[in-house]
C-alpha positions in Angstrom: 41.4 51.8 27.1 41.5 53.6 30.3 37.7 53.6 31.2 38.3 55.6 33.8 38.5 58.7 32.7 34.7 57.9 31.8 33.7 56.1 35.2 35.6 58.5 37.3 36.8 56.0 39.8 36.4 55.7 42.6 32.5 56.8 41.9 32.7 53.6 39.5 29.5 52.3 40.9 27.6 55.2 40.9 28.9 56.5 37.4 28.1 52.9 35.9 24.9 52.6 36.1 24.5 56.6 34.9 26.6 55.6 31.9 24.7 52.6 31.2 21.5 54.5 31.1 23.1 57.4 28.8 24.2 54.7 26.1 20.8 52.9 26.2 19.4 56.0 25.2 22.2 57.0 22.5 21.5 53.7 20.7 17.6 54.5 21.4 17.7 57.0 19.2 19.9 55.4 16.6 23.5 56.7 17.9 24.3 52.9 18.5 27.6 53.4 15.3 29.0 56.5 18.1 28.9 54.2 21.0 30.3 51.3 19.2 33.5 53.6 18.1 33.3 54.5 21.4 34.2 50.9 22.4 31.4 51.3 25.4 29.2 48.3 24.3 30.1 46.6 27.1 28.9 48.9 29.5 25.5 49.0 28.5 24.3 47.0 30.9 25.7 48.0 34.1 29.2 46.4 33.9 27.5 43.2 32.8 30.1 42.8 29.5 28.1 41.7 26.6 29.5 40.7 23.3 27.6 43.1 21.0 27.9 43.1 17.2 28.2 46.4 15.1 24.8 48.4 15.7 23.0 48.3 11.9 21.7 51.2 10.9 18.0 51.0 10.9 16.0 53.5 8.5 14.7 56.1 10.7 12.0 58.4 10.4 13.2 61.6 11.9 16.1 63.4 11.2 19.4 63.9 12.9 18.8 66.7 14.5 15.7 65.6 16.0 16.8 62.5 17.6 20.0 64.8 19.2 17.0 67.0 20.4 14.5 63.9 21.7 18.0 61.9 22.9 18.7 65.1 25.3 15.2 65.7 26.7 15.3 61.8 27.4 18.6 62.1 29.5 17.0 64.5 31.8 18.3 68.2 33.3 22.1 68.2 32.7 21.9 67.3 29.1 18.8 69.8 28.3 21.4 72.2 29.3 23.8 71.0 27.5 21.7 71.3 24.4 20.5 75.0 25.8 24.4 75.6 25.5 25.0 73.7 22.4 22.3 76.0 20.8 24.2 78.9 21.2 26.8 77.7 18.9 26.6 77.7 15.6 30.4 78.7 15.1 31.2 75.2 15.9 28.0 73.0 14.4 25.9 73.1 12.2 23.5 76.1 12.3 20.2 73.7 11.4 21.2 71.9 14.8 21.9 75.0 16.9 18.0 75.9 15.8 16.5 72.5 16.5 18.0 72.7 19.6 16.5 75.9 20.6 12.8 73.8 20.7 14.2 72.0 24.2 11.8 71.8 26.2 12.9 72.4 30.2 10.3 70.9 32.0 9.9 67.6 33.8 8.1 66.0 36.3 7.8 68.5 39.9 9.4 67.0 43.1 7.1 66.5 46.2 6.4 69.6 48.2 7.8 67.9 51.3 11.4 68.4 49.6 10.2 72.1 48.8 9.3 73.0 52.3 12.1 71.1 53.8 15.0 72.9 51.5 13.5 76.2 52.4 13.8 75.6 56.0 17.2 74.1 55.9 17.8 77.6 53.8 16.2 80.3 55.3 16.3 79.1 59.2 12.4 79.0 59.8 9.4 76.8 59.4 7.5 77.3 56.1 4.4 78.5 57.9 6.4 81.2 60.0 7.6 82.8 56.7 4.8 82.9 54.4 1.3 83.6 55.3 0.1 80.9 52.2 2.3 78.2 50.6 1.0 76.6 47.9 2.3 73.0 47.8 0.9 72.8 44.0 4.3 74.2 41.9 3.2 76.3 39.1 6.1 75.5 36.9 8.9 72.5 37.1 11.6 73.0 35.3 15.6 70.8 35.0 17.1 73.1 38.1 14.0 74.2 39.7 10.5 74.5 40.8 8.6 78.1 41.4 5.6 77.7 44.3 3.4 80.0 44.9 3.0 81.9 48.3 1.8 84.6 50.0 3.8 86.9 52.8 3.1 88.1 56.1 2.7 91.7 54.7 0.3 90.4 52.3 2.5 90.3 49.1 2.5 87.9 46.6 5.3 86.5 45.8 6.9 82.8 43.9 9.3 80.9 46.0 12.1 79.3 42.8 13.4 76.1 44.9 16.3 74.2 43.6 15.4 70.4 43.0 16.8 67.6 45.6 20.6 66.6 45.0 21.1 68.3 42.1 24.5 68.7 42.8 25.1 65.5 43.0 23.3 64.5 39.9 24.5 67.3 37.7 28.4 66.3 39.1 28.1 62.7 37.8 26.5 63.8 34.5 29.4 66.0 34.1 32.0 63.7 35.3 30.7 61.2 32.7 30.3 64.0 30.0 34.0 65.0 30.4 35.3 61.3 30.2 33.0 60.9 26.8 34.8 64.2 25.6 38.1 62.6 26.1 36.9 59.8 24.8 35.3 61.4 21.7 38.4 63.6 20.5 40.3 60.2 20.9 38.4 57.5 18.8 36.6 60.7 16.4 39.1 62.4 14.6 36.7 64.6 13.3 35.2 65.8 16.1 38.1 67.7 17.2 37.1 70.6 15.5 34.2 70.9 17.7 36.7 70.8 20.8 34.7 68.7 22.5 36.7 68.4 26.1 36.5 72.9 26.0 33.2 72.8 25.4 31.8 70.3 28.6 34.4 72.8 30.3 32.5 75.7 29.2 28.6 73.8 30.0 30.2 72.8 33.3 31.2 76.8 34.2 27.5 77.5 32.7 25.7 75.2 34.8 27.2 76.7 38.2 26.4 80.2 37.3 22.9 79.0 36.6 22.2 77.0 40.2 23.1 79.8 42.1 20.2 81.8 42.6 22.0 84.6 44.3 23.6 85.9 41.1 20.4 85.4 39.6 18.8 88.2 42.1 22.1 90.2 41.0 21.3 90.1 37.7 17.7 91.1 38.0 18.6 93.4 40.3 21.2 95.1 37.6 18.8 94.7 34.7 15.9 96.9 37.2 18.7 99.8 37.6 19.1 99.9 33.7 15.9 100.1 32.6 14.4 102.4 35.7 13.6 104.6 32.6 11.3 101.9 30.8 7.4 102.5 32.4 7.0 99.4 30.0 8.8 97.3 31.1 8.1 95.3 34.4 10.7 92.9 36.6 9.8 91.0 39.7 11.3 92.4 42.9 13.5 90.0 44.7 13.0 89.5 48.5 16.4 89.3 49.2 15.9 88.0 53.7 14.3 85.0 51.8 17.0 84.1 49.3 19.7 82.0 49.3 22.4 80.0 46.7 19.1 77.7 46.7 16.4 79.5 47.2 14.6 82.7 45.6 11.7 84.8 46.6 10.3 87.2 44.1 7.4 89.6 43.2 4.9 87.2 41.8 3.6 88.8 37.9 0.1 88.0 36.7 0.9 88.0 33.0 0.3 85.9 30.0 2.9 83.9 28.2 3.8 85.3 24.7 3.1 82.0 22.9 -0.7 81.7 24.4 -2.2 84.3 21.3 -5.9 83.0 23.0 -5.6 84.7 26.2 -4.1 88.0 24.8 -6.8 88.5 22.4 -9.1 87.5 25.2 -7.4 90.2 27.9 -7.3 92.8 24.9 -4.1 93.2 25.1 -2.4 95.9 22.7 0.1 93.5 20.7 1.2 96.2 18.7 2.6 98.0 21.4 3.8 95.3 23.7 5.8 94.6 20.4 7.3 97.7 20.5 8.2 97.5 24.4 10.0 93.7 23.8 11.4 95.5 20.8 13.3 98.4 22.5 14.4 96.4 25.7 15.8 94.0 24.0 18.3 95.8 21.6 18.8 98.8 24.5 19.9 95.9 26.7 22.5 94.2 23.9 23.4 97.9 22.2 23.4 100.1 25.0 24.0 98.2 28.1 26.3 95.4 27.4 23.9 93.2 29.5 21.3 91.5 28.3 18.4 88.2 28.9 20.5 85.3 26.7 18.0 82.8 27.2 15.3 84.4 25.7 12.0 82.2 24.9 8.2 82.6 25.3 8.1 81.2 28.5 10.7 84.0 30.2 8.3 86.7 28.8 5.3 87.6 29.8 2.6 90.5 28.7 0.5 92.2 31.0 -3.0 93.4 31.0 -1.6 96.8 31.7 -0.1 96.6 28.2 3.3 96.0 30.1 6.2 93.1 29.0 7.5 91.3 32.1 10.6 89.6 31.5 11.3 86.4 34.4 14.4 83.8 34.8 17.6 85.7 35.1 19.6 82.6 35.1 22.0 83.3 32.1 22.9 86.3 30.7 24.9 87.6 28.5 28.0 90.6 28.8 29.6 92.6 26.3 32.0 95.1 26.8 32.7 98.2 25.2 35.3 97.3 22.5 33.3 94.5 21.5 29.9 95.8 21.6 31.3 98.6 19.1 33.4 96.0 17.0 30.2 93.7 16.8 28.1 97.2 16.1 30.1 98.1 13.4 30.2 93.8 12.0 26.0 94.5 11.7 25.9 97.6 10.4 28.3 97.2 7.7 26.6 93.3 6.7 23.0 95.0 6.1 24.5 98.1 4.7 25.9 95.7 2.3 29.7 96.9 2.4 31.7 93.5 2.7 35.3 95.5 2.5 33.9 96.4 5.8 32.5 93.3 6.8 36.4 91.7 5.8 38.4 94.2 7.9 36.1 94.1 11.1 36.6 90.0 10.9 40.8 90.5 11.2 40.5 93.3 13.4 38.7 90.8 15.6 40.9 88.4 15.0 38.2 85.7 14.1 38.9 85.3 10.7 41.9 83.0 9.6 45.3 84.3 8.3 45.2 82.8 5.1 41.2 83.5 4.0 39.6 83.4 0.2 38.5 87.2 0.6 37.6 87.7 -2.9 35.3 84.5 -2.6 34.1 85.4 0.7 33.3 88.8 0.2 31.7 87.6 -3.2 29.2 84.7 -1.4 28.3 87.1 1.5 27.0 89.8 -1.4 24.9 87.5 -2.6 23.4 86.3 -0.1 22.2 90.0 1.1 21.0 90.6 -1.8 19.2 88.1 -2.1 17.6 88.4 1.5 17.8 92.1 1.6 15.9 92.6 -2.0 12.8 91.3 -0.6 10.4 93.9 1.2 11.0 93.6 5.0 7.6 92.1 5.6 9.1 89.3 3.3 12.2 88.9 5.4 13.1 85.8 7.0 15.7 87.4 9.3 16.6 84.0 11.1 16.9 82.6 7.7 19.3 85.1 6.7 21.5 84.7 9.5 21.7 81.1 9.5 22.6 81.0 6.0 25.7 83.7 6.8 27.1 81.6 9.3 26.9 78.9 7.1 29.1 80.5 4.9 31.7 82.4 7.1 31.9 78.5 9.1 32.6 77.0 5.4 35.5 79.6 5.4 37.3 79.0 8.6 35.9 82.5 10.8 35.1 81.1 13.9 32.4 83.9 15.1 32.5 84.6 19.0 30.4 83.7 21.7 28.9 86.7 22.4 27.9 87.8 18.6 26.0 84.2 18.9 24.3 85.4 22.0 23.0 88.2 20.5 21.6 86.8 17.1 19.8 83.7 18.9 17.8 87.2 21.2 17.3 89.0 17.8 16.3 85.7 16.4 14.1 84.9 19.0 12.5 88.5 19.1 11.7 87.8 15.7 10.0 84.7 16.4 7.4 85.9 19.4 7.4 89.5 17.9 5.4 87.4 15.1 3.4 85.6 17.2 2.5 88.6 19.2 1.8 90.6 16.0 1.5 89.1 12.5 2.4 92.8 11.2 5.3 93.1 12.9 8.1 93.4 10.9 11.7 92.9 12.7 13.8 94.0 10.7 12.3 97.3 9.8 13.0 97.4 13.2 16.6 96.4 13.9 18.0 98.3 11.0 17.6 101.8 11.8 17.9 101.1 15.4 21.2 99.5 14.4 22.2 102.6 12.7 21.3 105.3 14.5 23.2 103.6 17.2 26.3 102.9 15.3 26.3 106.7 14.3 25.6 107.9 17.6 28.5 106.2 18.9 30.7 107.3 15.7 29.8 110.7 17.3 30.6 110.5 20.9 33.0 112.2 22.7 32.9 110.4 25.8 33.7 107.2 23.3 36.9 108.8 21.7 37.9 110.3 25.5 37.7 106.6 26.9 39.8 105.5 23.5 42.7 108.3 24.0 42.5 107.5 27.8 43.0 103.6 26.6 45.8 104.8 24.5 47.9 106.8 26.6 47.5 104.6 29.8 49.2 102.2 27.1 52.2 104.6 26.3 52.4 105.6 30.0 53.2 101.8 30.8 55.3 101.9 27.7 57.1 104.9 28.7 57.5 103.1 32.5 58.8 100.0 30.8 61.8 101.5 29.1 64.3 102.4 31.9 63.9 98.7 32.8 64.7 98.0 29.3 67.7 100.5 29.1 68.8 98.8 32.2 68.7 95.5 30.3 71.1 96.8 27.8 73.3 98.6 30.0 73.8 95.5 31.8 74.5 93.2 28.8 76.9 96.0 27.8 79.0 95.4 31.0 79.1 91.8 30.4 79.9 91.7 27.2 77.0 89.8 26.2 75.6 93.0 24.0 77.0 92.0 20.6 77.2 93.9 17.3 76.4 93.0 13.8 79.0 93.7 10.9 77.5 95.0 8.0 79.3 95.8 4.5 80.1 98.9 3.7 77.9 99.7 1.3 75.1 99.1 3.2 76.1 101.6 6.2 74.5 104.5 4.2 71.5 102.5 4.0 71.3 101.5 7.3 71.8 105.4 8.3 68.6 106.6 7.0 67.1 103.9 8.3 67.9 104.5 11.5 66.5 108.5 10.8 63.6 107.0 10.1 63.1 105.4 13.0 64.8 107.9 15.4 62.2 110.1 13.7 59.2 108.3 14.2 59.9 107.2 17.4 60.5 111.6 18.7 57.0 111.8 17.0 55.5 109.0 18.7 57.1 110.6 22.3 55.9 113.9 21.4 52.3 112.3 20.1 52.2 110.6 23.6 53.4 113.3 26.3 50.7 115.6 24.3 47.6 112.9 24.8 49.1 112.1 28.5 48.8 116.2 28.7 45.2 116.5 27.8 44.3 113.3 29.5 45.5 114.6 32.8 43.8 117.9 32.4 40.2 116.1 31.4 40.7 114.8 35.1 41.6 117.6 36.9 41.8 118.7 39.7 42.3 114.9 40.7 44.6 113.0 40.4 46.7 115.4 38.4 47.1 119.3 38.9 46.6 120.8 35.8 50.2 122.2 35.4 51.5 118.7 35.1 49.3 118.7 31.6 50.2 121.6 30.3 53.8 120.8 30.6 53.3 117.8 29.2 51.5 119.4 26.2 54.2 121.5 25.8 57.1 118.9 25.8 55.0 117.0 22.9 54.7 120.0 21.2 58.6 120.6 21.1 59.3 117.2 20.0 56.8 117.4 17.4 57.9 120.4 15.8 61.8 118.9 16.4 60.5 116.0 14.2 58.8 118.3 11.7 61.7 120.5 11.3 63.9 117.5 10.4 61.9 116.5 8.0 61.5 119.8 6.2 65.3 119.8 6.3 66.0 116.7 4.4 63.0 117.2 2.3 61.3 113.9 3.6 61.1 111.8 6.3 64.1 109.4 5.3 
């Protein structure tokens, strides 16, 4: 076996002794069959090769899940995030493990303030004290990329200073080195873990963990989020202090709030859950539904309540991106699942092109009724939306769709808004909720002109480079004609007649396709008048679409059809 691709000479040494510590936690936590199919064994001690018999399976007394969950904590910061990305994956494994892996807890021991203050310095160009007025050396929170200190600045605000931990490059680029050789390794010597694509998806953690560890896209993103919701009084984000941020280091508006998840303190502070409910409520599906851009890491711990009866959201590390298409495809995928019409649900899967060629429709559609009504015939303070969820994508994994990334995205936020709208309020109801929200959007869009202007604009840019494709084409055949290359088929004779109103047909529908086209280009260039288009240049288009069109109709009055 070529162990290299796991020890990623020449880093042998260094990579070794990772590796060996990765399996003595795999067999730890009773994965000691996966290492042994592995053939690693050997290296479980440092490069020391041991002869080591099959690993028996001892009785354990958690479950699978929750020795994957304990196994990643154990490994440290690259593989929490791995599990963090793992999570958000239930197209490829099992749903019950995407949720256990959801309870990951980031936090670990905080690095010495001495690495703090020195990383700031190297970052920002100054000596702690001749930035800040107070720096606390105390970190309020340690997390797997980072540590947030509390300080104070020379104009008197307070602020958190988010410092990236000591060589975490380096330790997050031998954790991934080793992680892509195990995924080689994996897809090699378990078959049936190729479904899972294991090798695409430490590609996809590794393009994940960058945009994570660099903090300036992180003030972008809070920075975008702020200009989206200027609107929301309710809503609170932490102003970034942009001279005093780097790649590595972030300075932000420090928020006295109270962690969702601590119910003492915000009965204590009085604190209107009711209506903090409704404020987490509406920024959360504005930001998936209306904006395209929304918080995908979502947990009690990123959202905070105020004693203003305010929600703070904090941690802009990973977000999430839809764009318009697909925000309306996965609109309309939601709407038609809880409005129960599964000839609906069926044809927004192939448009998407996530479901199969060759599917069971009848069974699918069949299974997915039942399951709504089962879930949805309970009253919706009886609704176990995460439940219901988790069972569907059960199902549509069982029948080959492969849902995408960014639907996943959204249900673990809905999920989760379900979970600390509960704890926040015990009356609150989430789906009561969701499901007119989710309508009134999906109608308002169904009724929006500047939707169906972008859609024609889509449409005729796509004919216009249609249109500029052809001469090329002609050109093709022109040339093959001089060569003699262009050749043509014989056909019997009684099949010429055939072939004849065929080719009306297609003569005919390609006029009216023209005609169709010059008339959208038309009324596209007059919708953006005066620039770049003069407005005569549409209605001369309009009018050439027009002839054609009533060409084609005339033809077909004619012959009495369109053949």
């Amino acid at each position: 076996m070529d162990y290299a691709r796991v020890l990623k000479l020449p880093q042998y040494f260094r990579n070794l002794q990772r590796l060996s510590e990765i399996l003595r936690v795999m067999v730890k936590h009773g994965f000691g069959d996966l290492v042994n199919r592995l053939n690693l064994a050997p290296y479980l001690e440092s490069g020391i090769k041991l002869v080591f018999p099959a690993f028996p399976r001892q009785p354990l007394s958690t479950t699978f899940n929750t020795r994957v969950r304990l196994a990643l904590e154990e490994l440290g910061p690259t593989f929490i995030k791995l599990g963090q990305v793992i999570s958000t994956r239930p197209d490829i494994f099992p749903v019950s493990l995407t949720f256990e892996l959801r309870q990951l807890q980031d936090k670990v021991p905080p690095f010495p303030a001495s690495e703090s203050r020195k990383l700031i310095e190297q970052e920002l160009g100054h000596a702690v004290e001749e930035l800040f007025e107070t720096f606390d050396d105390t970190p309020i929170a340690a997390a797997s990329i980072a540590q947030v200190h509390r300080a104070r600045l020379k104009s008197g605000d307070e602020v958190v200073v988010k410092v990236q931990r000591p060589n975490l490059d380096r330790i997050l680029n031998t954790d991934v080195e080793i992680l892509t050789g195990l995924a080689s390794l994996i897809e090699e010597r378990v078959p049936e873990s190729r479904s899972w694509r294991p090798a695409q998806l430490v590609e996809e953690f590794s393009r994940s963990l960058k945009r994570e560890c660099d903090f300036k896209r992180e003030a972008q993103n809070i920075e975008i989020f702020g200009a989206n919701f200027a609107d929301e009084a309710g809503l609170l984000l932490p102003k970034v202090y942009r001279h005093l941020s780097t790649q590595l280091v972030l300075t932000e508006e420090f928020i006295d709030g109270i962690k969702t998840d601590d119910v003492d303190a915000i009965q204590a502070n009085q604190i209107d859950r009711k209506k903090v409910s409704a404020i987490l409520n509406r920024v959360v599906l504005r930001s998936i539904f209306e904006h395209g851009f929304f918080h995908a890491d979502p947990h009690a711990g990123n959202i905070l309540v105020t004693r203003d009866n305010r929600v703070a959201l904090i941690d802009f590390g990973m977000m999430g991106r839809l764009e318009k298409t697909r925000l309306n495809q996965i609109l309309q995928f939601l709407v038609a699942l809880f409005s129960r019409d599964m000839n609906r649900v069926l044809r927004v899967l192939h448009e998407t092109r996530i479901a199969p060629l060759h599917i069971d429709e009848v069974s699918l559609k069949n299974q997915l009724a039942e399951i709504i009504d089962h879930y949805l015939g309970q009253s919706f303070d009886q609704l176990n939306l995460s439940q219901l969820i988790t069972d569907i994508f059960e199902l549509v994994r069982r029948h080959g769709v492969k849902p995408p990334v960014d639907l996943l995205l959204i249900v673990k936020s809905i999920t989760t808004l379900e979970s600390i709208g509960s704890s926040l309020a015990p009356e609150f109801v989430p789906f009561a909720i969701i499901h007119p929200y989710l309508m009134e959007r999906y109608f308002k869009n169904m009724t929006d002109p500047a939707l169906y202007a972008s859609y024609l604009s889509d449409v005729a840019d796509s004919y216009i480079k249609l249109l500029g494709d052809l001469p090329d084409e002609f050109r093709v055949i022109v040339q093959d004609l001089a060569r003699g290359d262009l050749k043509v088929k014989f056909e019997p004779t009684h099949l010429v007649e055939a072939r004849k109103h065929q080719n009306q047909l297609v003569n005919r529908a390609l006029y009216a396709s023209i005609g169709a086209t010059l008339a959208i280009v038309g009324f596209v260039a007059l919708s953006r008048s005066p620039e770049p288009f003069h407005p005569a240049l549409g209605y001369a288009l309009i009018s050439w679409g027009a002839i054609l069109l009533f060409l084609v109709w005339r033809a077909v009055r004619r012959s009495g059809g369109l053949a």
